[in-house]
C-alpha positions in Angstrom: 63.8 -47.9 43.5 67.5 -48.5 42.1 68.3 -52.1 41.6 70.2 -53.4 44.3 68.4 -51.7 47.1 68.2 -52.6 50.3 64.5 -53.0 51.3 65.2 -55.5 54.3 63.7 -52.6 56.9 60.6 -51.7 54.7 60.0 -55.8 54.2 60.2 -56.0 57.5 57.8 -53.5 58.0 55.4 -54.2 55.1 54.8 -57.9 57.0 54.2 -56.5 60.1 51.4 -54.4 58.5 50.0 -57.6 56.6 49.3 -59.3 60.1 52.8 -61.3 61.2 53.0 -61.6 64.6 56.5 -61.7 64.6 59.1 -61.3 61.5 63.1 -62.7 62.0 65.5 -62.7 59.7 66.4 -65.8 57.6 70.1 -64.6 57.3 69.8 -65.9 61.5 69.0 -69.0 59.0 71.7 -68.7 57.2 74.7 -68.1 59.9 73.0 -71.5 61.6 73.6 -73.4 58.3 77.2 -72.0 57.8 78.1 -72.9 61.4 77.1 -76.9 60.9 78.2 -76.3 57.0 81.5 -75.7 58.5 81.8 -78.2 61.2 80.4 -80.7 58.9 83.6 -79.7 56.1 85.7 -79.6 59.1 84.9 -83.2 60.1 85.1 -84.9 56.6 88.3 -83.2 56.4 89.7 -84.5 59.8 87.9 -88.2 60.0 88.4 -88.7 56.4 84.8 -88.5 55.5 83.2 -88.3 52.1 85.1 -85.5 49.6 84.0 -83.4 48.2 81.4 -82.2 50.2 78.8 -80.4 48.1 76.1 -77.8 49.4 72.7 -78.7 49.6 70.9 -75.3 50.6 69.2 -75.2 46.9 66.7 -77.1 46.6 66.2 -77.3 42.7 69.5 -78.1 42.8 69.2 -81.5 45.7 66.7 -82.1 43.4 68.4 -82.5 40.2 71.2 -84.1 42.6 68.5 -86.8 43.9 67.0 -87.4 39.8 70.2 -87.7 37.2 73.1 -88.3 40.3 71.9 -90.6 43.3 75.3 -92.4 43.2 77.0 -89.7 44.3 74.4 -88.2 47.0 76.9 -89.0 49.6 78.9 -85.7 49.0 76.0 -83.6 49.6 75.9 -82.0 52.9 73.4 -83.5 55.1 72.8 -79.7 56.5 68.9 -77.7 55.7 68.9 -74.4 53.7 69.0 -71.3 55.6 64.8 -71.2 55.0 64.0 -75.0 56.7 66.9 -74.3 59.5 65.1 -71.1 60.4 61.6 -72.8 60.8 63.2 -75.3 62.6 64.4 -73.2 65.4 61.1 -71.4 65.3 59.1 -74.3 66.2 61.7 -76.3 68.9 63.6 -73.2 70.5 61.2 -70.4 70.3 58.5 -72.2 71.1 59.6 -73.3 74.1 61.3 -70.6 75.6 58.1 -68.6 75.1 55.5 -71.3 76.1 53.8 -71.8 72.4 52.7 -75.0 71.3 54.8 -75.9 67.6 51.7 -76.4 66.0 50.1 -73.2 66.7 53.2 -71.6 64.9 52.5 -70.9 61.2 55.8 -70.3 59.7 55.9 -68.8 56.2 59.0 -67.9 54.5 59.7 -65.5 51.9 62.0 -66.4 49.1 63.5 -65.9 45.9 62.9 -69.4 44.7 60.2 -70.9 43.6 61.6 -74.5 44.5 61.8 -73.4 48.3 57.7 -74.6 48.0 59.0 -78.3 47.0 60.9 -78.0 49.9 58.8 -76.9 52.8 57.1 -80.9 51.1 60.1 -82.8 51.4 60.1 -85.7 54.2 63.2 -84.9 57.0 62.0 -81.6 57.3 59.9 -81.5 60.4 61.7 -81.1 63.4 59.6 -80.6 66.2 56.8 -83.1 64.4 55.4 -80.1 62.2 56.4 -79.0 59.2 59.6 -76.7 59.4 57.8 -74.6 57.4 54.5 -74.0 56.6 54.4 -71.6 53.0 57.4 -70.6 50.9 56.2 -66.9 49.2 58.1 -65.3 46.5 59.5 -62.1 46.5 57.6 -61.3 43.7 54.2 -63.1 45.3 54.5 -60.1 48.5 55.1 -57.6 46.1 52.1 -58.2 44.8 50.4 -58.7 48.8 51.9 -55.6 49.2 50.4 -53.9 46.3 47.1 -55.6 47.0 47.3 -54.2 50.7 47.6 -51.0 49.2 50.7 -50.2 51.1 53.0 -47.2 49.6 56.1 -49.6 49.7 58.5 -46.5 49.8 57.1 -45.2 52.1 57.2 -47.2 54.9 60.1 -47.0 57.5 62.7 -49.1 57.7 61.9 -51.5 60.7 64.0 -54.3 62.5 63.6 -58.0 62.8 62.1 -58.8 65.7 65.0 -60.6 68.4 66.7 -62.7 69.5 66.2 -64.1 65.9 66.5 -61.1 63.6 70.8 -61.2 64.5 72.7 -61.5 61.3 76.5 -61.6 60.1 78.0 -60.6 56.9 78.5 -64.1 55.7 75.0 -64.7 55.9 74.0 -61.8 53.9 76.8 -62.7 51.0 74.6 -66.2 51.1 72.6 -65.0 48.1 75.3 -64.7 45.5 76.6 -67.9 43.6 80.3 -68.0 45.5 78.9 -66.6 48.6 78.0 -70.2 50.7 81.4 -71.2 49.7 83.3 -68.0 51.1 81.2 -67.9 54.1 82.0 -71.5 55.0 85.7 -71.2 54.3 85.4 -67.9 56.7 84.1 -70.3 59.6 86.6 -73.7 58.7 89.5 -71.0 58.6 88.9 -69.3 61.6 88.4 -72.9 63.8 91.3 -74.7 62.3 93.5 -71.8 61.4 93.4 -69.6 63.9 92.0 -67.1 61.5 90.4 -63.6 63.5 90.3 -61.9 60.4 87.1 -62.9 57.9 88.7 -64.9 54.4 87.7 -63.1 51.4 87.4 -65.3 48.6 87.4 -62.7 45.7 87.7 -65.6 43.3 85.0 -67.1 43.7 82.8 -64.4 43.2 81.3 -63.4 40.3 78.5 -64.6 37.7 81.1 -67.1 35.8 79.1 -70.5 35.4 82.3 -72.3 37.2 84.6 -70.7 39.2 87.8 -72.6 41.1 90.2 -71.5 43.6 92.5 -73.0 46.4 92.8 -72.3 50.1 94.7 -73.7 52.8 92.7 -75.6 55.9 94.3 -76.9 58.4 97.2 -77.7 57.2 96.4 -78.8 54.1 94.8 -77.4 50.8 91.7 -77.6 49.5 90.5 -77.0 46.0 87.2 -75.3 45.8 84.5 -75.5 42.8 81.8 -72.8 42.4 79.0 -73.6 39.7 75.6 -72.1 39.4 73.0 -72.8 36.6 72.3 -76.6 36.1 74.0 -76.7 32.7 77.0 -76.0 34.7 76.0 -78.4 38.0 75.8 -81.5 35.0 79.6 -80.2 33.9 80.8 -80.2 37.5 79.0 -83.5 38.3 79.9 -85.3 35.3 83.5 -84.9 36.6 82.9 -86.0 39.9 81.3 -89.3 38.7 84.1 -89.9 36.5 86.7 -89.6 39.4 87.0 -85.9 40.3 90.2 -85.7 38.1 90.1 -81.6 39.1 90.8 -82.7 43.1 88.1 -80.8 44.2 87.3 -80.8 48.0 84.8 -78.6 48.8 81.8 -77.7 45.8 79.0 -74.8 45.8 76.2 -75.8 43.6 73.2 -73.1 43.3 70.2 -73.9 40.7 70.2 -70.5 39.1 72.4 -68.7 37.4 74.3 -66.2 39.9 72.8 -67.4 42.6 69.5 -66.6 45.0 69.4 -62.8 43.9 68.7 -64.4 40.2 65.9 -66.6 41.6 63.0 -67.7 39.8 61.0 -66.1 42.2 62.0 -62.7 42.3 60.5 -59.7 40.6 60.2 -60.0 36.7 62.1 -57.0 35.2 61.1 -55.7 31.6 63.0 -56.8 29.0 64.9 -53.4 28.2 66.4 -53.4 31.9 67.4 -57.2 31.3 69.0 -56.4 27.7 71.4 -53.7 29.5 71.7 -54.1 33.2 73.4 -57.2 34.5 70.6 -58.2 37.3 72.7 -60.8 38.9 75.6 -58.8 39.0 74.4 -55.5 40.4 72.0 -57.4 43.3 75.3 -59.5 44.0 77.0 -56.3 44.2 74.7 -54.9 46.9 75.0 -57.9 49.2 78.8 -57.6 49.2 78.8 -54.4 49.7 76.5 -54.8 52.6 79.0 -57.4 53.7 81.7 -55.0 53.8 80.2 -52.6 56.0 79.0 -55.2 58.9 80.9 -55.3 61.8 80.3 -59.0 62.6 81.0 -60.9 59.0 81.8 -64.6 60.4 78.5 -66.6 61.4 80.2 -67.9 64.4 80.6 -64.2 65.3 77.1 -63.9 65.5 75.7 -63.0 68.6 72.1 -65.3 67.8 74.5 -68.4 67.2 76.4 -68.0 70.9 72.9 -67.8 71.9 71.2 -70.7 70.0 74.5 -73.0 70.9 74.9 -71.8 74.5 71.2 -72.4 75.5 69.7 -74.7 72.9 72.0 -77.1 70.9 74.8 -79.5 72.6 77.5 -77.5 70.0 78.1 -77.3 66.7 76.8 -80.9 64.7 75.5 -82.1 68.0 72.3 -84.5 68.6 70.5 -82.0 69.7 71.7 -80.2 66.5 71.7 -82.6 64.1 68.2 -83.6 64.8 66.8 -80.1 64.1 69.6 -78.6 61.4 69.9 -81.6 59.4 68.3 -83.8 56.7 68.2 -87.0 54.5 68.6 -87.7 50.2 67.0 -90.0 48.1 67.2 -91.3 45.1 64.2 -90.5 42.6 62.8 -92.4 39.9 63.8 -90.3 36.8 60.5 -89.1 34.8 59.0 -91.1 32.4 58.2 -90.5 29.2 
């Protein structure tokens, strides 16, 4: 199939054939972590909290954050990825409101990380006293399932996710490209404290550039945004920020890989002819933006799962109830030894 495809309906379908019980969409992950991404940015902005506030939904990245910058952990968000929000709601919400005990739910996510496997480890991450989530896959480990099944991938239908908790906005499905958390938050913090009904398209931050900048106005005020994906360029970024943020950033995107999720470490290893003359990052972050484009919801606040979630579940946006599930903690690591 053309790179850049959008297999989300024959994924769905392929699980459902492996034995899943029930398959939801961790964009609905996503849009939840935008939401108290936004209200979080919103807060430090108004209360005069720590700035800049730095995304935390890459976990290779917290990692390296944790290892070579612990002094400066207080700019992270404190918000879960998209993957460890989803399992939370699967085992407090769901489970309730359909009479399941948390730990006979076995959660298992698939990703396009290999680091998302650290994660489902990490302490803070257990919401309803079992882990968030149980197994991380890679998108390259269910090809392989699928292969193994002997399923004709191509051949399967396209499929939904199974509700309430396969809803999904455009801002969630931009998620996966390095610039995309940043624009999808702004969309949020612009619509609450400008007024905004129109989604804010950050064209500048897009892109496969190792550092991107731009400026937009919240609030009132302006805020200087920072983009940076690959670590090499998370050091250069960081490096500033300890030495007093001379660039006056207020808001910083950090992914682990280079372009962003669609470039993960776990996603399907292309020859080396297709990598010498197709850029991979750019044409899969080309897809989601496109797909973005043609959605009729494309701010996570929008999204009909969220009014759900927040109208029958959480006390609002960065809540108790909220933070409890939706958020997590740092710590400082002991760097490696030699």
């Amino acid at each position: 199939m053309p790179i850049g495809t959008n297999v989300e309906g024959k994924m769905a379908a392929a699980l459902r054939r492996l034995g899943f019980d029930k398959v939801f969409d961790t964009n609905m992950g996503a849009d939840l972590t935008i939401v108290e991404e936004a209200n979080e940015l919103v807060q430090r902005i108004k209360n005069g909290g720590t700035l800049p506030m730095i995304t935390s939904c890459s976990p290779g990245w917290v990692k390296f954050a944790e290892l070579y910058y612990p002094d400066l952990l207080g700019h992270l968000s404190t918000c879960k990825s998209p993957q460890q929000m989803a399992g939370a709601v699967f085992k407090t919400f769901y489970a309730e409101k359909n009479g399941i005990d948390p730990k006979d739910i076995f959660s298992v996510s698939i990703m396009p990380c290999t680091a998302k496997k650290f994660e489902c480890g990490r302490d803070d991450q257990s919401a309803s006293g079992y882990p968030d989530v149980d197994v991380a896959l890679t998108t390259r480990e269910l090809s392989r399932m699928i292969m193994r099944a002997g399923l004709k991938f191509t051949a399967l239908p396209d499929e939904d996710f199974d509700d309430p908790l396969g809803d999904d906005t455009g801002a969630a499905v931009i998620f996966g490209a390095t610039g995309g958390v940043m624009e999808a938050a702004c969309r949020t913090a612009n619509a609450w404290l400008n007024g905004a009904n129109e989604p804010l398209e950050l064209k500048a931050v897009r892109g496969t550039a190792g550092i991107k900048e731009t400026t937009v106005v919240v609030g009132g005020q302006e805020l200087k945004l920072c983009v940076a994906s690959g670590i090499s360029n998370a050091k250069i970024v960081m490096d500033k920020l300890r030495a007093g943020n001379p660039e006056g950033w207020g808001f910083i995107e950090i992914m682990c890989c280079p372009g962003g999720c669609v470039n993960g470490g776990g996603q399907p290893i292309q020859p080396q002819y297709i990598r010498d003359t197709v850029d991979l990052k750019a044409v899969r972050a080309k897809a989601l933006y496109d797909q973005d484009a043609a959605m009729t919801l494309r701010m996570s606040h929008e999204s009909k799962a969220m009014k759900m979630l927040y109208s029958e579940w959480f006390d609002g946006y960065g809540g108790p109830k909220a933070h409890h599930a939706l958020h997590t903690s740092y710590v400082a690591r002991e760097k490696f030894k030699k």
